[in-house]
BALOBA-1460 file (C-alpha; in Angstrom, 3 decimals):
// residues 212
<rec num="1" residu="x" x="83.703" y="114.942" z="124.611"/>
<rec num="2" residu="x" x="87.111" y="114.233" z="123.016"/>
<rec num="3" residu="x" x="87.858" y="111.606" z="120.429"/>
<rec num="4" residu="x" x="88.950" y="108.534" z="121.041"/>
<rec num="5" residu="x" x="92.346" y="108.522" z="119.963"/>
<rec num="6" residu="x" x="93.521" y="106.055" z="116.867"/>
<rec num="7" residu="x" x="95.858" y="103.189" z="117.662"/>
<rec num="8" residu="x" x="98.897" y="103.330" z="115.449"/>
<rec num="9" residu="x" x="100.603" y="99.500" z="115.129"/>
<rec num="10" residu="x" x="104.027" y="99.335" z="116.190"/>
<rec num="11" residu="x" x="106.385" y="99.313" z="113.382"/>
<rec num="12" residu="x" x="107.250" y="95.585" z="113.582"/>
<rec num="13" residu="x" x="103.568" y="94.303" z="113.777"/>
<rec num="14" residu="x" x="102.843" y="97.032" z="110.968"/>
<rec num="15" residu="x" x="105.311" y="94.719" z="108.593"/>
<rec num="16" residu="x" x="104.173" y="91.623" z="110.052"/>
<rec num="17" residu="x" x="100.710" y="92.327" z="108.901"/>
<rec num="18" residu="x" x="101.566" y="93.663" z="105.453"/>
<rec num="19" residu="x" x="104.221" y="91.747" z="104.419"/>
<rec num="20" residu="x" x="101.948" y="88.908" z="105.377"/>
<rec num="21" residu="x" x="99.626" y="90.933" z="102.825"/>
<rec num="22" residu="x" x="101.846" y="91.099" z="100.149"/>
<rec num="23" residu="x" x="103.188" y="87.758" z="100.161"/>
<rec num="24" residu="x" x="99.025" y="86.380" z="100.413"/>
<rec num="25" residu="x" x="98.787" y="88.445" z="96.866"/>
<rec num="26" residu="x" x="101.834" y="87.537" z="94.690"/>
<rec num="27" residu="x" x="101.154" y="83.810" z="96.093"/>
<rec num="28" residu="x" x="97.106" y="83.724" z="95.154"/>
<rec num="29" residu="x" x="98.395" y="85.313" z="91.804"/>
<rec num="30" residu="x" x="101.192" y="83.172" z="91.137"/>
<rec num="31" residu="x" x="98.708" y="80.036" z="92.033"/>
<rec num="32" residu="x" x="95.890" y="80.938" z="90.094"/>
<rec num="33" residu="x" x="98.338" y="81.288" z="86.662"/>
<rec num="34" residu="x" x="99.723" y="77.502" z="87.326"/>
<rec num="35" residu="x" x="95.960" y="76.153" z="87.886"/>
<rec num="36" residu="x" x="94.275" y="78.028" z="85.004"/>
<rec num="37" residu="x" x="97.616" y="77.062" z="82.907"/>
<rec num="38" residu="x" x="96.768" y="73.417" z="83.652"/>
<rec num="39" residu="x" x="93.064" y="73.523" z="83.666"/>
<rec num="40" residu="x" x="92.379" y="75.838" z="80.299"/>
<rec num="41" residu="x" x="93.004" y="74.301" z="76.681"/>
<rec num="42" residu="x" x="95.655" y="76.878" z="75.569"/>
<rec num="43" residu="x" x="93.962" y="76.396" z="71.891"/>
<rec num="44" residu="x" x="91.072" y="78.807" z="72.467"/>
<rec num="45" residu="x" x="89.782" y="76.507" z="75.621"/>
<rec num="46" residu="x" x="87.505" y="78.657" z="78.041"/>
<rec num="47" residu="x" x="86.114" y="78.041" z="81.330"/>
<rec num="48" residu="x" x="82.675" y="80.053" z="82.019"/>
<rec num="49" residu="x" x="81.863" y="81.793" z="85.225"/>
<rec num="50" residu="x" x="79.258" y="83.875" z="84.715"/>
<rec num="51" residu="x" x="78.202" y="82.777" z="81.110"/>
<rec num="52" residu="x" x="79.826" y="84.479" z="78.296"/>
<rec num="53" residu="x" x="80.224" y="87.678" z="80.600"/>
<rec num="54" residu="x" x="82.982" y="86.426" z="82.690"/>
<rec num="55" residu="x" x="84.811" y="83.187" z="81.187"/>
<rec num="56" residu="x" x="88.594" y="82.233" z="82.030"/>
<rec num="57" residu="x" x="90.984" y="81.994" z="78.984"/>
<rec num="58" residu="x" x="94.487" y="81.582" z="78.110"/>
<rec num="59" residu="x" x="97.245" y="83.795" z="76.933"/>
<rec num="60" residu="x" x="100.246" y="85.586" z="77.696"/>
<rec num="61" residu="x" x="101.274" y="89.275" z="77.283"/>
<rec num="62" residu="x" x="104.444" y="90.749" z="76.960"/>
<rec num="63" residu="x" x="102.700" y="94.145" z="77.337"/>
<rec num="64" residu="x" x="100.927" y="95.769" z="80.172"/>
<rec num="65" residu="x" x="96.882" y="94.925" z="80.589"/>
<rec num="66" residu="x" x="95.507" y="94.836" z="77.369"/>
<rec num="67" residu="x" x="98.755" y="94.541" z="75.298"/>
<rec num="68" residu="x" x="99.398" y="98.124" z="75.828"/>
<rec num="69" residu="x" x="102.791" y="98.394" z="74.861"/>
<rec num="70" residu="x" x="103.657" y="94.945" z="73.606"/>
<rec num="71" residu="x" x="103.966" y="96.533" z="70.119"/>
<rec num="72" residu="x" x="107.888" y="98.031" z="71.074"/>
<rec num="73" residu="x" x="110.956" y="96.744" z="70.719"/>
<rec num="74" residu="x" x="111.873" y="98.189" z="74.182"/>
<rec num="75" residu="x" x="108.903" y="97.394" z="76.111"/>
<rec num="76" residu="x" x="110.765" y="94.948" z="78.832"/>
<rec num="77" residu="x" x="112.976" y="97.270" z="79.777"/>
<rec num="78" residu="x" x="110.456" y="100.575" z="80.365"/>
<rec num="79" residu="x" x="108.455" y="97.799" z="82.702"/>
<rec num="80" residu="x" x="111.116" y="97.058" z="84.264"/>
<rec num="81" residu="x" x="112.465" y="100.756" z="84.505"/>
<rec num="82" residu="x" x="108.717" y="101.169" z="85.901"/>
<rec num="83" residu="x" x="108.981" y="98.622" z="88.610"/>
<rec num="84" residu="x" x="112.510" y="99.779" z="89.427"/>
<rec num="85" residu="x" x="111.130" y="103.227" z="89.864"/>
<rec num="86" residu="x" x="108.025" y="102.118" z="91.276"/>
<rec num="87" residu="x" x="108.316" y="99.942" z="93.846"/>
<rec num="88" residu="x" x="110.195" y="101.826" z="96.523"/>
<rec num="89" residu="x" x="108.083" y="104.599" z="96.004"/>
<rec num="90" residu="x" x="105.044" y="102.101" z="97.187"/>
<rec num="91" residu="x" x="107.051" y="101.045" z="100.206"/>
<rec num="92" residu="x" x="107.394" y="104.274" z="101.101"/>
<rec num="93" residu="x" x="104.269" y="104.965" z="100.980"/>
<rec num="94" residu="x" x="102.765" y="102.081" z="102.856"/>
<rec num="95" residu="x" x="105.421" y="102.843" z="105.512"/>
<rec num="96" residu="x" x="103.630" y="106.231" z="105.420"/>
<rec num="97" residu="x" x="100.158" y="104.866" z="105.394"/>
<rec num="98" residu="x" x="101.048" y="103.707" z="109.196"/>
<rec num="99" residu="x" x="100.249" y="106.867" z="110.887"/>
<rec num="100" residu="x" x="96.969" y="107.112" z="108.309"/>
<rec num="101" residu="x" x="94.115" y="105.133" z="107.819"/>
<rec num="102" residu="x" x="94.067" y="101.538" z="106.743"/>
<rec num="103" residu="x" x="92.701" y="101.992" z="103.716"/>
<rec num="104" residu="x" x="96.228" y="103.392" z="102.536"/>
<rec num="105" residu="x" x="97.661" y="100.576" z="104.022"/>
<rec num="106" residu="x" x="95.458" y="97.829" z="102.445"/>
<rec num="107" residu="x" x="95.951" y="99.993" z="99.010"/>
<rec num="108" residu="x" x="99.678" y="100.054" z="98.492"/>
<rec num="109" residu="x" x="100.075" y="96.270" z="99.866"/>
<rec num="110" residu="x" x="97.957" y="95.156" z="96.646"/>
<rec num="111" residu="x" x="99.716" y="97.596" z="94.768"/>
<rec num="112" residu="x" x="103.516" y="96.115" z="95.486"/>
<rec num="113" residu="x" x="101.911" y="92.784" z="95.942"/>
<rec num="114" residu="x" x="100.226" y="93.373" z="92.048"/>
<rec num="115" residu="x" x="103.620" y="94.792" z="90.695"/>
<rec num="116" residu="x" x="105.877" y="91.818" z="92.298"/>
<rec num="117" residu="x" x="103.255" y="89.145" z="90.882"/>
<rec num="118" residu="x" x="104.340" y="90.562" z="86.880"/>
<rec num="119" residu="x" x="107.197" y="91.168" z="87.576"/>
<rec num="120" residu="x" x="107.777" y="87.301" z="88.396"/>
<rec num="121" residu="x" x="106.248" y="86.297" z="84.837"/>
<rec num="122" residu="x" x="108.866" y="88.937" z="83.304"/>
<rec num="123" residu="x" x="111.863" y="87.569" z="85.495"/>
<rec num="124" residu="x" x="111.126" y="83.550" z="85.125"/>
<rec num="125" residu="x" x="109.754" y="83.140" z="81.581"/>
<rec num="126" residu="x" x="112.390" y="85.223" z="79.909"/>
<rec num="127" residu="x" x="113.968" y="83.716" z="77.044"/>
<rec num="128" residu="x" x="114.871" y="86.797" z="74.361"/>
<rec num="129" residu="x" x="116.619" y="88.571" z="77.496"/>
<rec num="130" residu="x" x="116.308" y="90.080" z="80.655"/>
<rec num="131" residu="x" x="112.871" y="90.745" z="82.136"/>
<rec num="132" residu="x" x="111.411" y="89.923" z="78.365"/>
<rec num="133" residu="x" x="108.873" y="87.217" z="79.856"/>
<rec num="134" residu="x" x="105.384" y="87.113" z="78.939"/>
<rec num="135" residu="x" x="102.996" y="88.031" z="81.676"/>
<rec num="136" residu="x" x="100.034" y="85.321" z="82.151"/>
<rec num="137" residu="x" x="96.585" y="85.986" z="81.416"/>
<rec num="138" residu="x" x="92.937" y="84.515" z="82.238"/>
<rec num="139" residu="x" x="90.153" y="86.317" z="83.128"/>
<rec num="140" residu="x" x="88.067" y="88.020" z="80.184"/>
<rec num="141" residu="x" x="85.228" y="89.766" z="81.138"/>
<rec num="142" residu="x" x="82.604" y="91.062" z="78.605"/>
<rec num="143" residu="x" x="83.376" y="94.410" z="77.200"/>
<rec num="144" residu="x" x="86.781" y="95.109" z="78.894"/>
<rec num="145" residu="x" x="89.596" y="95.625" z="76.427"/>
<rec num="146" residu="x" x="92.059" y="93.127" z="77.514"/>
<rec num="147" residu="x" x="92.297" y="90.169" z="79.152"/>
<rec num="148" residu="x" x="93.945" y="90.413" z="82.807"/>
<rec num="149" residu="x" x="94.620" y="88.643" z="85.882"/>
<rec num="150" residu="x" x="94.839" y="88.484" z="89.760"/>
<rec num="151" residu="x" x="97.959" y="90.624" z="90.250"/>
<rec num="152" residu="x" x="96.144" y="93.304" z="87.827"/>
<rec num="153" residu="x" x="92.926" y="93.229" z="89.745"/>
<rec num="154" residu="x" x="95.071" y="93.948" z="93.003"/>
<rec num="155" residu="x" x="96.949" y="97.194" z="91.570"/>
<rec num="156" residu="x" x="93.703" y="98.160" z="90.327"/>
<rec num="157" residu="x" x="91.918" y="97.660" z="93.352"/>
<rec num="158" residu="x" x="94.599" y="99.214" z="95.216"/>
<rec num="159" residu="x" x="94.486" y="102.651" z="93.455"/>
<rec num="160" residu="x" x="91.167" y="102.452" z="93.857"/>
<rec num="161" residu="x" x="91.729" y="102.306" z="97.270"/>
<rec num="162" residu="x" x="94.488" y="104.557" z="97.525"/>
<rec num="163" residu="x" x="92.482" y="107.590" z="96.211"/>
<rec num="164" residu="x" x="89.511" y="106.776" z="98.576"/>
<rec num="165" residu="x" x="92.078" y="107.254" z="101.415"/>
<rec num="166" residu="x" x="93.292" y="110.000" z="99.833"/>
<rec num="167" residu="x" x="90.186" y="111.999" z="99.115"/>
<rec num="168" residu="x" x="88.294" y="110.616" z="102.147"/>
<rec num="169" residu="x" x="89.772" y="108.250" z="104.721"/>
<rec num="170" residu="x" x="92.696" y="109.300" z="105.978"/>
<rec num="171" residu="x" x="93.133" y="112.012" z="108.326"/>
<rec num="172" residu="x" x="94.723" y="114.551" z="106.158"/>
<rec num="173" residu="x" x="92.224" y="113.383" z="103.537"/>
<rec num="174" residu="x" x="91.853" y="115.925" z="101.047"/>
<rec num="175" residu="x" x="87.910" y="115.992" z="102.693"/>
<rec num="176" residu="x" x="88.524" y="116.563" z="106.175"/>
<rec num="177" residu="x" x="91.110" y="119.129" z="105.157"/>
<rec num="178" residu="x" x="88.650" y="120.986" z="103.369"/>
<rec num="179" residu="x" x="85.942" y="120.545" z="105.830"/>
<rec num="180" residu="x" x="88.768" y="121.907" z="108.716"/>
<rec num="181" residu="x" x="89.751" y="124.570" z="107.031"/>
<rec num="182" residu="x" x="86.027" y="125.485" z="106.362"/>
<rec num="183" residu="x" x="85.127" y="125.338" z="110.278"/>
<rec num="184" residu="x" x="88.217" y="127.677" z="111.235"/>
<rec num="185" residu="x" x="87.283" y="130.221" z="108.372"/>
<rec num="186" residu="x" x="83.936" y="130.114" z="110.356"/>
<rec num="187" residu="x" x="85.057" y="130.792" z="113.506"/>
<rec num="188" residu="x" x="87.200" y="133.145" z="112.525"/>
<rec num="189" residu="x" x="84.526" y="135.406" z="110.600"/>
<rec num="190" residu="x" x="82.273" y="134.592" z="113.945"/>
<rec num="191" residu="x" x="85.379" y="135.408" z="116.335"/>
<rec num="192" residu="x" x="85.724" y="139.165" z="114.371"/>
<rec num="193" residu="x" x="81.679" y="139.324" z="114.031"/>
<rec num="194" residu="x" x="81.982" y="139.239" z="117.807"/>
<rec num="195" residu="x" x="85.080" y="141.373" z="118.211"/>
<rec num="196" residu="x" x="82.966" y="144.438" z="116.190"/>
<rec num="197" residu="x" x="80.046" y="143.760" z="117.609"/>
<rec num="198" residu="x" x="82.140" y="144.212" z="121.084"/>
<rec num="199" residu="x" x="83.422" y="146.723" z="119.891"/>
<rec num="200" residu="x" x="80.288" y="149.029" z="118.212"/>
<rec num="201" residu="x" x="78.852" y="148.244" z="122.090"/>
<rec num="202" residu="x" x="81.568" y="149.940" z="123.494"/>
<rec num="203" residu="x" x="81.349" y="152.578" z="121.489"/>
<rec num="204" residu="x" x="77.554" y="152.922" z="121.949"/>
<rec num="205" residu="x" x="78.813" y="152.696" z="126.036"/>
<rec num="206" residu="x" x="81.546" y="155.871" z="125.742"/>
<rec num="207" residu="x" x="79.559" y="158.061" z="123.694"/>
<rec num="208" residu="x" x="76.156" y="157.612" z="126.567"/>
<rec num="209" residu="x" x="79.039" y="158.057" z="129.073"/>
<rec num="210" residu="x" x="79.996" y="161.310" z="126.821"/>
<rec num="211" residu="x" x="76.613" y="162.874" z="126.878"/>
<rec num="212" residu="x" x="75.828" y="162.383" z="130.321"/>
């Protein structure tokens, strides 16, 4: 019985749906900074979610998650260098993901949607130059070393993603590739185990004819 073949999306609905996607994350990310911006006292205010585990804070960063970075003098323009750099790279790939599985699809979506919702922060709250704005910050878990928010948790969430497609889900996954290449060594060695076999019968076959 064959498989049912996969329906691939027609370019234009494919950029409906994930531009759709990408706007839904830089907007929840942009919205949550203005309400938690409003609703948090900036003077070591907290509002707790899960008790002291998960709480939402304050603060601005003018490094990546968990200040990495924010110590250099240079730091706004190797972010923006990075986004530069980075962001046609994730088109690309999500244009790639179309022909894949949608877990690639859903992964680089939160990744451009993740990198456009910083990059906003660095572009409108710049005041000591270009792309030198502060990136907003408010959820703190327990035990994580920085404080983050919403557009972090999407490029997080979509790498995670990303190498689950990779490795698994999508149909040159690194998985099924080993798996296929497994099955045709198999048949192969069966396929020659046959061939000899044929062939030592044969043999057998001439050499009766031989002594008869």
């Amino acid at each position: 019985m064959s498989r049912k073949k996969r329906k691939i999306l027609s370019i234009p609905i494919f950029l409906a749906i994930y531009v759709a996607v990408i706007a839904m994350c830089v907007t929840l990310d942009q919205l949550t900074k203005h309400f938690i911006e409003g609703a948090v006292d900036k003077h070591g205010g907290s509002i707790r979610i899960l008790g002291n585990w998960l709480t939402l804070v304050w603060t601005t960063n003018d490094g990546a998650t968990g200040g990495l970075f924010s110590n250099l003098s240079w730091n706004n323009w190797l972010f923006f260098f990075m986004t530069l750099l980075g962001l046609p790279v994730f088109c690309w790939l999500l244009l790639r993901s179309r022909t894949r599985s949608v877990w690639g699809q859903i992964a680089f979506s939160f990744v451009i949607g993740g990198t456009l919702g910083n990059a906003i922060d660095r572009i409108v709250f710049a005041n000591e130059g270009f792309f030198t704005g502060a990136v907003r910050d408010f959820v703190r878990v327990e035990g994580f070393f920085g404080i983050f928010n919403l557009a972090d948790s999407f490029l997080v969430v979509g790498v995670i993603l990303a190498l689950l497609a990779i490795v698994f889900f999508d149909p040159d996954s690194l998985l099924k590739t080993f798996v296929k290449e497994r099955n045709e060594k198999t048949e192969q060695n069966a396929e020659t185990c046959d061939e000899t076999t044929e062939k030592q019968e044969d043999q057998k076959a001439e050499h009766r004819d031989e002594n008869d």
